[in-house]
mmCIF file as gemmi writes it, N, C-alpha and C atoms, coordinates in Angstrom:
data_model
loop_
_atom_site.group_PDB
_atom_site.id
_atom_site.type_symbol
_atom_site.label_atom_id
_atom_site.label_alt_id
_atom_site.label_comp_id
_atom_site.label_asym_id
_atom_site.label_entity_id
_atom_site.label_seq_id
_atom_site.pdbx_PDB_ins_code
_atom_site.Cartn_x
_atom_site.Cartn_y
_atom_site.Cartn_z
_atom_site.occupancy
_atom_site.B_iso_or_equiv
_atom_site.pdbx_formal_charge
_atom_site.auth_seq_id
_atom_site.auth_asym_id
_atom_site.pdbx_PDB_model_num
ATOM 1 N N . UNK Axp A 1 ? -83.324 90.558 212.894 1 0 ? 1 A 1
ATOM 2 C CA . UNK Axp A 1 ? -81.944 90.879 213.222 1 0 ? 1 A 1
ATOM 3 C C . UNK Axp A 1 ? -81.343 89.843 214.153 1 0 ? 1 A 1
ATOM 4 N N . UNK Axp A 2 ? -81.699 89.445 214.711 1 0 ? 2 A 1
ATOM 5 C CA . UNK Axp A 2 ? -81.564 88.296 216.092 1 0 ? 2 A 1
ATOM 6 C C . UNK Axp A 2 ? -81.111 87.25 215.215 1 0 ? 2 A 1
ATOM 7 N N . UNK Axp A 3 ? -81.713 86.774 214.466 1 0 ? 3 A 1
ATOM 8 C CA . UNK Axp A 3 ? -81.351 85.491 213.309 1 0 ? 3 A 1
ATOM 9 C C . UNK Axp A 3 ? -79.862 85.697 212.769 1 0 ? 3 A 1
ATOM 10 N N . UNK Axp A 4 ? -79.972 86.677 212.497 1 0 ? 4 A 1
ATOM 11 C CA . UNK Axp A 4 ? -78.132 87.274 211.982 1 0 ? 4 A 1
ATOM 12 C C . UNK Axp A 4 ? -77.531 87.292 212.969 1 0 ? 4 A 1
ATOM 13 N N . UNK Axp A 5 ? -77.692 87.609 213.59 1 0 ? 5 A 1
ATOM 14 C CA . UNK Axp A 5 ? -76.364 87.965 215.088 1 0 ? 5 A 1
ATOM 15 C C . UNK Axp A 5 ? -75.828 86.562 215.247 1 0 ? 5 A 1
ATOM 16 N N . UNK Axp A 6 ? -77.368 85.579 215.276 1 0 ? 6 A 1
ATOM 17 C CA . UNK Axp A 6 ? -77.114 83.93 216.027 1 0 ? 6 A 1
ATOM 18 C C . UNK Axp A 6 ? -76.262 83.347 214.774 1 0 ? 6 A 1
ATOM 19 N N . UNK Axp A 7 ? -77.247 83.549 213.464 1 0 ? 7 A 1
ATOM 20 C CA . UNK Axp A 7 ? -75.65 83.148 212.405 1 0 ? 7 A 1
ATOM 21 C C . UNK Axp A 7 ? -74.658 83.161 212.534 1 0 ? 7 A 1
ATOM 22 N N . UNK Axp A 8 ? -74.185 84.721 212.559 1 0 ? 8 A 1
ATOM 23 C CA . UNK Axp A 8 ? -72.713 84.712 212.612 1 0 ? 8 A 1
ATOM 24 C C . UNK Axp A 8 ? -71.658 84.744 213.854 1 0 ? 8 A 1
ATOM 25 N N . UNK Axp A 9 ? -72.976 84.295 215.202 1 0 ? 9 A 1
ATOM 26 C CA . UNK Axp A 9 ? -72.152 83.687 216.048 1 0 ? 9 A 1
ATOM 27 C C . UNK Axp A 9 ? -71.811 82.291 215.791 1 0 ? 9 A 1
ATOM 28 N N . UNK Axp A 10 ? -72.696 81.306 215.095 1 0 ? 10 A 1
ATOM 29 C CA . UNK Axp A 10 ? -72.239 80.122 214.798 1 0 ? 10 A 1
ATOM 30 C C . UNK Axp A 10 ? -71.068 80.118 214.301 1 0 ? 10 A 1
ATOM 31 N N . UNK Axp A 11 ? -71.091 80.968 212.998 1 0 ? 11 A 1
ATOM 32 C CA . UNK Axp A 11 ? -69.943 80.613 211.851 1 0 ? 11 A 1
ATOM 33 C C . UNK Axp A 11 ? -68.017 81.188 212.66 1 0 ? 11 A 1
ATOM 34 N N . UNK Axp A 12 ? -68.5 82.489 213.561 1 0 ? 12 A 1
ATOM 35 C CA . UNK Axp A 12 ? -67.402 82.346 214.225 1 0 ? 12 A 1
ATOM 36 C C . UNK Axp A 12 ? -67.277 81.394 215.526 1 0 ? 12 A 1
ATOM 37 N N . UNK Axp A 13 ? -68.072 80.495 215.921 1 0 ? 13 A 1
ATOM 38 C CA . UNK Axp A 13 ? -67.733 79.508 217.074 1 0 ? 13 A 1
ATOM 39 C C . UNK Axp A 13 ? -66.331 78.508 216.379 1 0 ? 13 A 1
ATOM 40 N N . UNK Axp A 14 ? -66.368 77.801 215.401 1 0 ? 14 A 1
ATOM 41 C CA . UNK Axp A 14 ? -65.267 76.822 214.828 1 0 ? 14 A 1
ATOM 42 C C . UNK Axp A 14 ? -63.564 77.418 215.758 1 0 ? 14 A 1
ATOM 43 N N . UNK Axp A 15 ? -63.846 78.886 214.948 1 0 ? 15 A 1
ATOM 44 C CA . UNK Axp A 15 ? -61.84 79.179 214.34 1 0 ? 15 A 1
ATOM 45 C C . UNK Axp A 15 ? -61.85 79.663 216.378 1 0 ? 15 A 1
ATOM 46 N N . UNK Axp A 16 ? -62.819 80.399 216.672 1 0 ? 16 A 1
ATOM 47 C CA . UNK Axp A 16 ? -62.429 80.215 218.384 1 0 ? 16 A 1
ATOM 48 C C . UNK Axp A 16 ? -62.356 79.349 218.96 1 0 ? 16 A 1
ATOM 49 N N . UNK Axp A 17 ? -63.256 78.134 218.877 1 0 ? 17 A 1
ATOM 50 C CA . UNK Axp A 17 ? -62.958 76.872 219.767 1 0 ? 17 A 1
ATOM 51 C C . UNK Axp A 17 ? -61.021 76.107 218.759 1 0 ? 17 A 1
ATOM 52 N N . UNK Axp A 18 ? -61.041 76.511 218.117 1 0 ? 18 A 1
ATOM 53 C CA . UNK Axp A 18 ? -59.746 76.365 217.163 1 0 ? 18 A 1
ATOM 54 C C . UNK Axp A 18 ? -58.668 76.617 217.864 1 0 ? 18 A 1
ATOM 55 N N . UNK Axp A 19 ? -58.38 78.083 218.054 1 0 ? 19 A 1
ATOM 56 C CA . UNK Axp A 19 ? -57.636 78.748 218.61 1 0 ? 19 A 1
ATOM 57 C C . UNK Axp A 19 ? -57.145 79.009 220.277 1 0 ? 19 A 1
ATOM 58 N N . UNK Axp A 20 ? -58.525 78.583 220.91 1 0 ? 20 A 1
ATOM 59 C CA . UNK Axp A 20 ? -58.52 77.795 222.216 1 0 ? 20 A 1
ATOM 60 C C . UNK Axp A 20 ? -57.733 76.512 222.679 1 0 ? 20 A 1
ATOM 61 N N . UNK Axp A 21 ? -58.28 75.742 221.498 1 0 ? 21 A 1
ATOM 62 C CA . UNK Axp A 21 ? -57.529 74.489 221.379 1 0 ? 21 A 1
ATOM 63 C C . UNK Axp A 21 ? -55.737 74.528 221.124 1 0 ? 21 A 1
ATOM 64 N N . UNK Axp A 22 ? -55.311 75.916 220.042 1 0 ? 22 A 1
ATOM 65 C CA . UNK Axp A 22 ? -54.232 75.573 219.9 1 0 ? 22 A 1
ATOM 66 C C . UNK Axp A 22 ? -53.607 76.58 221.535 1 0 ? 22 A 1
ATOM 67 N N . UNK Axp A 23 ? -54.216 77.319 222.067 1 0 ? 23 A 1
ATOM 68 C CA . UNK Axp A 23 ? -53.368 77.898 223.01 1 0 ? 23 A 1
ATOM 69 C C . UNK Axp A 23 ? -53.576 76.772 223.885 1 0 ? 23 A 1
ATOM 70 N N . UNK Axp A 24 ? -54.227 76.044 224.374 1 0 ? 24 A 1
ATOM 71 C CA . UNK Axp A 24 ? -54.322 75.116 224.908 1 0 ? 24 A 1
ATOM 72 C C . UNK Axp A 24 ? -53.302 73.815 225.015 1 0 ? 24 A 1
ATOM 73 N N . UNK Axp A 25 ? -52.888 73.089 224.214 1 0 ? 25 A 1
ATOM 74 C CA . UNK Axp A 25 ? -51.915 72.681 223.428 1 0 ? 25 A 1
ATOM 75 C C . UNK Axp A 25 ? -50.832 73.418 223.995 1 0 ? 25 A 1
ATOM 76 N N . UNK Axp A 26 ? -50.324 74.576 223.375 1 0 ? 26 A 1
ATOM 77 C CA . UNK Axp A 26 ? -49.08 74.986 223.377 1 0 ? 26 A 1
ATOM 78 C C . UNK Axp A 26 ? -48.747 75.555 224.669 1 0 ? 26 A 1
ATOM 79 N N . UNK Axp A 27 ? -49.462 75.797 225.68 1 0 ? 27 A 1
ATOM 80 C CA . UNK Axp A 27 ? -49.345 76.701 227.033 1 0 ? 27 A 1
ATOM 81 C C . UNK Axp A 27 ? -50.097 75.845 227.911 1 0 ? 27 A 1
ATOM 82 N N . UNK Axp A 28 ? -50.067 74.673 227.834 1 0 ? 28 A 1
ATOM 83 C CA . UNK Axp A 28 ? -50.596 73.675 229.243 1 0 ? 28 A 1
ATOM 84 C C . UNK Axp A 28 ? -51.803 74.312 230.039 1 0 ? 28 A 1
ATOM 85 N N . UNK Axp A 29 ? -53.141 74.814 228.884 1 0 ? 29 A 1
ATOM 86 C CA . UNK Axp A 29 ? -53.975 75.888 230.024 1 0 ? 29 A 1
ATOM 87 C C . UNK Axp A 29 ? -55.279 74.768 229.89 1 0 ? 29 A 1
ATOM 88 N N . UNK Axp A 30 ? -56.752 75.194 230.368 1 0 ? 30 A 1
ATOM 89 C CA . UNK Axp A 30 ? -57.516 74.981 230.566 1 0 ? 30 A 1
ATOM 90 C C . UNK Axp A 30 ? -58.342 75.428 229.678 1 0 ? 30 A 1
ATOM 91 N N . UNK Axp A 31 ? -59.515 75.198 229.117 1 0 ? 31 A 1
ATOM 92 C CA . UNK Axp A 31 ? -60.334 75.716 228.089 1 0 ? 31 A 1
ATOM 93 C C . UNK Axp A 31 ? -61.018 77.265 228.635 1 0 ? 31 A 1
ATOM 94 N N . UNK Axp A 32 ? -60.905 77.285 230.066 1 0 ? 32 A 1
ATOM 95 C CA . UNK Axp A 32 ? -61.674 78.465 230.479 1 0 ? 32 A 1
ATOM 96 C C . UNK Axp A 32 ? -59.886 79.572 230.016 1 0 ? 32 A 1
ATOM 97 N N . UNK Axp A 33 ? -58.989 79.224 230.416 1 0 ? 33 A 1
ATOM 98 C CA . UNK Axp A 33 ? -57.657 79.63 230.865 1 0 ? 33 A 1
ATOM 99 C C . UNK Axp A 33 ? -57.652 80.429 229.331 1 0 ? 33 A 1
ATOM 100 N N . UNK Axp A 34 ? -57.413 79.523 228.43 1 0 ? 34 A 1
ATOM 101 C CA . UNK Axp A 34 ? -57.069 80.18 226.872 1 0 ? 34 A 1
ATOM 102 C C . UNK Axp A 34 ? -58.41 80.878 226.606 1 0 ? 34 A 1
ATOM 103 N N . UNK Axp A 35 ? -59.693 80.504 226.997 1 0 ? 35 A 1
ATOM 104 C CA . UNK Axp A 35 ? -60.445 81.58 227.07 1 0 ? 35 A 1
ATOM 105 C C . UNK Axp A 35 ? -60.144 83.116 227.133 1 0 ? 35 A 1
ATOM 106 N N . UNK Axp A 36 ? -59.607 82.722 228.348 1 0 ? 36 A 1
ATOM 107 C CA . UNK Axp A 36 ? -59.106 84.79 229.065 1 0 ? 36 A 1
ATOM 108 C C . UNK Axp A 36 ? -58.161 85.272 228.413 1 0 ? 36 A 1
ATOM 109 N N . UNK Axp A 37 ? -57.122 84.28 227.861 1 0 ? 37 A 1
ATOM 110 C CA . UNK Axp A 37 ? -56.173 84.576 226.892 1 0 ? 37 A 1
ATOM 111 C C . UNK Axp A 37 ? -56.564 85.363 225.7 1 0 ? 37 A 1
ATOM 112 N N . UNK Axp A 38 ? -57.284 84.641 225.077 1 0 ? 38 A 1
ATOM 113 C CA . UNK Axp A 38 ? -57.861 85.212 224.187 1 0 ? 38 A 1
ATOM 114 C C . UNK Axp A 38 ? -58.803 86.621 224.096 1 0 ? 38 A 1
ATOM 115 N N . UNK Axp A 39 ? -59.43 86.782 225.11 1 0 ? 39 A 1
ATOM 116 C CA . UNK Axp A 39 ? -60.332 87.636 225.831 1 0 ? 39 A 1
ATOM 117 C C . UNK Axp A 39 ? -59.471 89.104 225.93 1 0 ? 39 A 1
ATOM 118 N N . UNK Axp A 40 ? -57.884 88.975 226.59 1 0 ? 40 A 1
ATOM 119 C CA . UNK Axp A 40 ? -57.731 89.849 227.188 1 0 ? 40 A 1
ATOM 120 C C . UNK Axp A 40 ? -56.563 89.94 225.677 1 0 ? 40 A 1
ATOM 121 N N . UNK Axp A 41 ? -56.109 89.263 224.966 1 0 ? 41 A 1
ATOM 122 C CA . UNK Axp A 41 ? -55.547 89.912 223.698 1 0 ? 41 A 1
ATOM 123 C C . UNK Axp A 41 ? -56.361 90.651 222.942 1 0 ? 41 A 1
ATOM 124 N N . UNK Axp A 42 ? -57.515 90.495 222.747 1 0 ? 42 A 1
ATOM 125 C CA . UNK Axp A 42 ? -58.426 91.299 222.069 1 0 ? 42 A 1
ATOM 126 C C . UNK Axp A 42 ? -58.706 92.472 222.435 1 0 ? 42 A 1
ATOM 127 N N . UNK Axp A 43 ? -59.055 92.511 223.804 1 0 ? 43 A 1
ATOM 128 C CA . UNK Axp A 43 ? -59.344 93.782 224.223 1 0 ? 43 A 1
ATOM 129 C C . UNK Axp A 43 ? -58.034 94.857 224.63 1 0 ? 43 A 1
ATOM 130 N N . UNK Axp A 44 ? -57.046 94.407 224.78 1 0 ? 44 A 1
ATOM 131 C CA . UNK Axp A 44 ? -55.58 94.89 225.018 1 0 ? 44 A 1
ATOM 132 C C . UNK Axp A 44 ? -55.268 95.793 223.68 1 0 ? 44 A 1
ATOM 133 N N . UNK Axp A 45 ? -55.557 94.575 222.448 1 0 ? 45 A 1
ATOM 134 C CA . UNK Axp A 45 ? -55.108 94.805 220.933 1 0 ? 45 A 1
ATOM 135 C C . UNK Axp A 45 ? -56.327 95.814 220.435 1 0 ? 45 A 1
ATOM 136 N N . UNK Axp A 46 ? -57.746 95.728 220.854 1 0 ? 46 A 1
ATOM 137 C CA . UNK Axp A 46 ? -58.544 96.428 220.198 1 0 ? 46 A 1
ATOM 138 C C . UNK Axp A 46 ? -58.995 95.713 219.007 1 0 ? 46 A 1
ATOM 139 N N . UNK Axp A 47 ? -58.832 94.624 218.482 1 0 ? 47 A 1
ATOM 140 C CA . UNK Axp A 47 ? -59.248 93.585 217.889 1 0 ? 47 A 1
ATOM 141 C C . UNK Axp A 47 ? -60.251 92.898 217.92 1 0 ? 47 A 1
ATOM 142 N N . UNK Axp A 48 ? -60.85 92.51 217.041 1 0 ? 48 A 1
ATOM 143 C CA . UNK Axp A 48 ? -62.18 91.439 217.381 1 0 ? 48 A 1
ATOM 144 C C . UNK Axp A 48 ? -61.65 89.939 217.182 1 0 ? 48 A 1
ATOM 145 N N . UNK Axp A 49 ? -62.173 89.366 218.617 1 0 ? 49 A 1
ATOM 146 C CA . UNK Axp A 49 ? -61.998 88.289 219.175 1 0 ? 49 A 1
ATOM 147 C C . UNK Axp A 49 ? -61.568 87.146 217.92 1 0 ? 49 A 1
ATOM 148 N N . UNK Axp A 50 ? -62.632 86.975 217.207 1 0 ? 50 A 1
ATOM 149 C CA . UNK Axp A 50 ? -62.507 86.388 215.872 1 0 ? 50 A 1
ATOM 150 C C . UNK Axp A 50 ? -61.405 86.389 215.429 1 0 ? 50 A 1
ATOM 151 N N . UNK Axp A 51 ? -60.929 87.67 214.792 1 0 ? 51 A 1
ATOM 152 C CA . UNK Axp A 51 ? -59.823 88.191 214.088 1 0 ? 51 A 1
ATOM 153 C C . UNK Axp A 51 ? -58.256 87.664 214.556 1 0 ? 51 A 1
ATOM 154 N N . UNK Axp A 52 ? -58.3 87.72 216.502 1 0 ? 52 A 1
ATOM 155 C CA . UNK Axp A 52 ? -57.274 87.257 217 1 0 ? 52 A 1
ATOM 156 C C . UNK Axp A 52 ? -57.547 86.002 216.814 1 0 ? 52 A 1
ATOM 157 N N . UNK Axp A 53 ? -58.301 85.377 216.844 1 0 ? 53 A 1
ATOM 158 C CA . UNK Axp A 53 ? -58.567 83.886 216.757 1 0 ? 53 A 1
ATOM 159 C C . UNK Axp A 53 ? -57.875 83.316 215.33 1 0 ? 53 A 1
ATOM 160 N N . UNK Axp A 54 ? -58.445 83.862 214.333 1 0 ? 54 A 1
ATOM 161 C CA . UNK Axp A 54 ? -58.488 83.308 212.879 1 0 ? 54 A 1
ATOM 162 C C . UNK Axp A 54 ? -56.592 83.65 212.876 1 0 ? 54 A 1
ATOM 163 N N . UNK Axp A 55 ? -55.924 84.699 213.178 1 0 ? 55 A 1
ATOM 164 C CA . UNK Axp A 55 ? -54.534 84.808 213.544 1 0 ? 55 A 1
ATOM 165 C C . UNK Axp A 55 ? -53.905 83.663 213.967 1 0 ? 55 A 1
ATOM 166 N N . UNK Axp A 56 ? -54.128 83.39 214.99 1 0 ? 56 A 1
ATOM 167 C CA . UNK Axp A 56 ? -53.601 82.348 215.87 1 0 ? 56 A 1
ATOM 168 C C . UNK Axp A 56 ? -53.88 81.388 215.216 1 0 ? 56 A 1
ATOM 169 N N . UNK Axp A 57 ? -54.519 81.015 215.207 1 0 ? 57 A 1
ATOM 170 C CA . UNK Axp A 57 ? -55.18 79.246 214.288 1 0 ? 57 A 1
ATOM 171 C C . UNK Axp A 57 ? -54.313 79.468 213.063 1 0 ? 57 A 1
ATOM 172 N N . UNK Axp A 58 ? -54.301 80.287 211.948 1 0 ? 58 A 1
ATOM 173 C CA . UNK Axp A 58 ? -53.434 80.746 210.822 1 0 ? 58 A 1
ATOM 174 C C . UNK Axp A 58 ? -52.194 80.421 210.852 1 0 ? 58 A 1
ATOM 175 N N . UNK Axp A 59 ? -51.072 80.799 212.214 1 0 ? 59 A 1
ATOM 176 C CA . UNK Axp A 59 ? -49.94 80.578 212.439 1 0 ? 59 A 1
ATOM 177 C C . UNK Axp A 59 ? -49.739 79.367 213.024 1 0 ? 59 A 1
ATOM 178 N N . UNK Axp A 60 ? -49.922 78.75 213.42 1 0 ? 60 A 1
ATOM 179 C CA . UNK Axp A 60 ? -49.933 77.281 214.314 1 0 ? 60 A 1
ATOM 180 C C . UNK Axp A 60 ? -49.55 76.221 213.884 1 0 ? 60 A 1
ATOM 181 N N . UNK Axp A 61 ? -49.764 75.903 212.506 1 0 ? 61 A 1
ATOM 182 C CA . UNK Axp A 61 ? -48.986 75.192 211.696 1 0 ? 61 A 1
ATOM 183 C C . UNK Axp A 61 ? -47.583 75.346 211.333 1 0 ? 61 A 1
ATOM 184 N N . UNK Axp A 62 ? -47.371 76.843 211.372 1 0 ? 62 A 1
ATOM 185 C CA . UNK Axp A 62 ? -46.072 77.217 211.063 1 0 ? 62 A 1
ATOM 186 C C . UNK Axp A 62 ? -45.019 76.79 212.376 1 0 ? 62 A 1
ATOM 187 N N . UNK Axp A 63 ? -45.975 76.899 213.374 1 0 ? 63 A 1
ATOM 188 C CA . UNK Axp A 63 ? -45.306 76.479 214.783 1 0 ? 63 A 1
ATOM 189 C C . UNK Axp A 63 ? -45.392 78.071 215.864 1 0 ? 63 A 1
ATOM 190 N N . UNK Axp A 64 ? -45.787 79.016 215.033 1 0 ? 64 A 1
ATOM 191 C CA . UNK Axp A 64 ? -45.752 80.164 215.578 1 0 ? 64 A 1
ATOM 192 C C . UNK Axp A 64 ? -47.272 80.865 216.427 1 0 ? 64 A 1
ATOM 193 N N . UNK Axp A 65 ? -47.604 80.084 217.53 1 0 ? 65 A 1
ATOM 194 C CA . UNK Axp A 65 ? -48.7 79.893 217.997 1 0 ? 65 A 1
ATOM 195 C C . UNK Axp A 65 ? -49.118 81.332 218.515 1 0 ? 65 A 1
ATOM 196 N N . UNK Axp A 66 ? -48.13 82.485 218.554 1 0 ? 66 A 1
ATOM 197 C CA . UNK Axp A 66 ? -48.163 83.852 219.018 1 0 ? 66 A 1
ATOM 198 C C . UNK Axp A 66 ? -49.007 84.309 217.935 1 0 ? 66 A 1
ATOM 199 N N . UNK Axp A 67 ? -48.969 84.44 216.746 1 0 ? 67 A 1
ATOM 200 C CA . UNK Axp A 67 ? -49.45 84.914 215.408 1 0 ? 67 A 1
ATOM 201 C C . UNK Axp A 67 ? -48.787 86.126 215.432 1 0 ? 67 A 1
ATOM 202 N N . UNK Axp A 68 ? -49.414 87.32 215.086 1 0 ? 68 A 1
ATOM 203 C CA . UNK Axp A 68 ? -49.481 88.603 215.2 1 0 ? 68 A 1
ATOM 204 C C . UNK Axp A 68 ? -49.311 89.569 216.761 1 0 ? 68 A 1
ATOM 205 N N . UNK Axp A 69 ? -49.39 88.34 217.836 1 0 ? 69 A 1
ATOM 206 C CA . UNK Axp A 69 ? -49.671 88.949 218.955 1 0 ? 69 A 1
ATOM 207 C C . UNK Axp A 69 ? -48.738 88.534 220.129 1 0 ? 69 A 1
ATOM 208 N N . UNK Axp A 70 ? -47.539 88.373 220.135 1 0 ? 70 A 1
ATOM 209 C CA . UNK Axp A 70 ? -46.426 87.794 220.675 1 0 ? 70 A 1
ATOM 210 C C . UNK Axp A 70 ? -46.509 88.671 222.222 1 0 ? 70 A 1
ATOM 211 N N . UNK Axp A 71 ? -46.5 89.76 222.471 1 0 ? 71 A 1
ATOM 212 C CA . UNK Axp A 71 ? -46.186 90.074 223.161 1 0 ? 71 A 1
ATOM 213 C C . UNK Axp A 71 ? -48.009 90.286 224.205 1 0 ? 71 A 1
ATOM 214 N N . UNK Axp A 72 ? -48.136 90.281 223.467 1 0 ? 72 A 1
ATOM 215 C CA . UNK Axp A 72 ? -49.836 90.469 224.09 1 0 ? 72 A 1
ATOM 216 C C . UNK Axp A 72 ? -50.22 89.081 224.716 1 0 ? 72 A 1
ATOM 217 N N . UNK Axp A 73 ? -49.951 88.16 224.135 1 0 ? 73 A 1
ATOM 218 C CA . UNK Axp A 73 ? -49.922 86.843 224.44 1 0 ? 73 A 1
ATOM 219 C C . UNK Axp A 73 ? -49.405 86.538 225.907 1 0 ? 73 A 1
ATOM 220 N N . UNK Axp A 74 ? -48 86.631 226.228 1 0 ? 74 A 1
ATOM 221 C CA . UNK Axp A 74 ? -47.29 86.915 227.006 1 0 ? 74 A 1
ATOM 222 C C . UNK Axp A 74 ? -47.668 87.561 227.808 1 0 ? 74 A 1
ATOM 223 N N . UNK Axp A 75 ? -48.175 88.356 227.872 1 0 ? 75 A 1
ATOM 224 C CA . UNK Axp A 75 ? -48.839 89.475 228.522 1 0 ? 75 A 1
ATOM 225 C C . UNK Axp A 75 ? -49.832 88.802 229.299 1 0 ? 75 A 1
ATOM 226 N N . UNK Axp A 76 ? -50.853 87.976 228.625 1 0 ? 76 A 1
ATOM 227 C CA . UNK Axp A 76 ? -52.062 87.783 229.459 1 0 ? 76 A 1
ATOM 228 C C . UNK Axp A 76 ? -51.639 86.713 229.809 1 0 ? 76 A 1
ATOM 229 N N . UNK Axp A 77 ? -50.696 85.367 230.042 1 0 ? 77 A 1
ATOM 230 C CA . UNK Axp A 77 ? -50.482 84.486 230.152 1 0 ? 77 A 1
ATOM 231 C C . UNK Axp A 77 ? -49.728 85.107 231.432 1 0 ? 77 A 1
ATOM 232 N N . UNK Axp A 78 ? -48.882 86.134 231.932 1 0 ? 78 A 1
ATOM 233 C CA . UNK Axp A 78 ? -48.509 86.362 232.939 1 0 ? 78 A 1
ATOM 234 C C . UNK Axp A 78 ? -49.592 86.671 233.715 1 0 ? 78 A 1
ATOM 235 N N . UNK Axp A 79 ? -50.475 87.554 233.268 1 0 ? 79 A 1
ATOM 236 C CA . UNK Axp A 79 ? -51.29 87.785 234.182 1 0 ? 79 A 1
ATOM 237 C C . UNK Axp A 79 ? -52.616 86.862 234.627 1 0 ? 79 A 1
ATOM 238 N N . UNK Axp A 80 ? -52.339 86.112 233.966 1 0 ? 80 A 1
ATOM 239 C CA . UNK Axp A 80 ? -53.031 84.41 234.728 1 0 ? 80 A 1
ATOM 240 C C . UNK Axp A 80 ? -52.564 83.736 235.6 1 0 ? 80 A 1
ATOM 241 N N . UNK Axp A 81 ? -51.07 83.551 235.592 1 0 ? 81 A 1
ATOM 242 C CA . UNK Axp A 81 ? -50.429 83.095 236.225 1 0 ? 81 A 1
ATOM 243 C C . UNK Axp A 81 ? -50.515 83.857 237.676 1 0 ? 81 A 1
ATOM 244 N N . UNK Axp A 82 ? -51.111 85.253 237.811 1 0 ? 82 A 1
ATOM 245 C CA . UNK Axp A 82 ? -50.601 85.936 238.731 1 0 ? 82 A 1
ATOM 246 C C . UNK Axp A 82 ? -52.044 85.916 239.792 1 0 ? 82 A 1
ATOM 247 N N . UNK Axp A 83 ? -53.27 85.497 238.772 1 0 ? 83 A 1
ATOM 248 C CA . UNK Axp A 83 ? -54.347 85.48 239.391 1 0 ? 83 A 1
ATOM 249 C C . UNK Axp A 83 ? -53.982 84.629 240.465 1 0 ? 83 A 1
């Protein structure tokens, strides 16, 4: 079972370091910074991390770096700022 878990942590490492990168990019943050971003949309949304990830990376081309999660986004980006 351990062998699977480590798999399909590989195969989702890409679209998160992805999606890091594009909040990164678009919100002047830090790799730890879009970390928490990401962190705290998921758990806010009830979503798996991935899922918000593969979202975000999805829309980014379009220019719409929020995806599905505009306000959640916003959300944790204030409350970084506030740390």
């Amino acid at each position: 079972m351990a062998i699977e878990q480590l798999r399909a942590a590989i195969e989702r490492r890409p679209v998160i370091d992805h999606a890091r990168g594009v909040l990164m990019a678009a919100h002047r943050l830090t790799s730890e910074d879009a970390w928490k971003i990401l962190v705290s949309v998921s758990q806010h949304s009830n979503i798996k991390l991935r899922t918000v990830a593969v979202d975000i990376v999805a829309n980014a081309p379009g220019g719409d770096v929020h995806g599905s999660f505009p306000r959640l986004i916003e959300s944790a980006l204030e409350e970084l700022k506030a740390e």
